[in-house]
N, C-alpha and C positions, 0 to 999 in steps of 0.2 A: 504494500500500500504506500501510496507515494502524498505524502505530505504538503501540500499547497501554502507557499510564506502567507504573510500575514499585512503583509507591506505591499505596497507597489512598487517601493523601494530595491528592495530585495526580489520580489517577483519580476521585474524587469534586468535584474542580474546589473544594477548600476551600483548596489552595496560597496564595492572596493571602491569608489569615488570616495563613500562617506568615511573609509579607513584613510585614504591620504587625507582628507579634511579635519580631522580629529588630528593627525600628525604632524600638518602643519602649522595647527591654532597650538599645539601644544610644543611644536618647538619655537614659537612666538613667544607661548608665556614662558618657556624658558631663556631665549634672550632678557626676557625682563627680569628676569628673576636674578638670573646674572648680571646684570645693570643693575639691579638694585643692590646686590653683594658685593659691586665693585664700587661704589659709593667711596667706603673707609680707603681705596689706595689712591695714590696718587697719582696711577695713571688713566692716560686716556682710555680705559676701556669703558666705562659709560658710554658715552658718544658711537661707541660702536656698535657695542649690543643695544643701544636703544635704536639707531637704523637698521639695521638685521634684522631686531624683533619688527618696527614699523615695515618696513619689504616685504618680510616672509607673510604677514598675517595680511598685507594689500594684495600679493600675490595670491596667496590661499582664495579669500575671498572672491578675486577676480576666476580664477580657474575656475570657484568653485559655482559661479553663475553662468559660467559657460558651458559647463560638461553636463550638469544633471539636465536630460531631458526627457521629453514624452519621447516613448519611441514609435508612436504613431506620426502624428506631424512634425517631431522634433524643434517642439519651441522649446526656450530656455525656461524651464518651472520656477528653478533659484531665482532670478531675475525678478519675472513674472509676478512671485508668490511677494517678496520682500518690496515690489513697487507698487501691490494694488492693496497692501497689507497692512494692519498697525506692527508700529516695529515690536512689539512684545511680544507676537502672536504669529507672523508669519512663517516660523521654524516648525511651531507646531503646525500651521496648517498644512504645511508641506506635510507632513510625513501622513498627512490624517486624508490628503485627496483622494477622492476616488474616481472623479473624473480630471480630464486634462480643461483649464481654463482657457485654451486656445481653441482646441477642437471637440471639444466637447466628450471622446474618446472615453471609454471606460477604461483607467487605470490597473484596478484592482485584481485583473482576470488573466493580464500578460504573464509569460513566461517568457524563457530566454528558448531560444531556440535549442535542440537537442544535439549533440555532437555525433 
């Protein structure tokens, strides 16, 4: 018996998107975190890891409204979901759609194709 996700997320096989995006935010908040440790020496590494961590997490972001999409019409969701959205709520509405807000498309029923 073959088990059906739960997601449209995971059901459309885009899940390893959301693993690089968790790695990116988190080596973000690790620049920071390093910038805040490097505070006590006297050298310039603040200034660095606070651009790294700024980079890394503009980058993340941006990739990450590029890549997650319907794979029926292939609009951009991330985008989509965070511009028509309040910003408190838009992360959860993404994960919660079950149609695509472009085409109207039922999200919830995709699978990835079989190898």
């Amino acid at each position: 018996m073959k088990v059906q996700p739960t997601n449209w997320i995971f059901a459309s096989g885009q899940a390893w998107k959301l693993y690089v995006v968790v790695a990116g935010f988190g080596g973000t908040l690790g620049c920071f975190t390093l910038a805040l440790f490097s505070l006590g020496d006297s050298g310039g590494e603040f200034v660095a890891m606070v651009v790294c961590g700024l980079f890394l997490g503009c980058a993340t972001f941006v990739w990450f409204t590029a890549v997650l999409r319907c794979p029926s019409c292939m609009a951009k969701l991330v985008w989509t979901m965070a511009s028509s959205r309040p910003h408190s709520s838009w992360i959860i509405d993404l994960a919660a759609l079950d149609r695509c807000p472009a085409c109207n498309q039922k999200l919830d029923h995709l699978s990835r194709p079989q190898a």
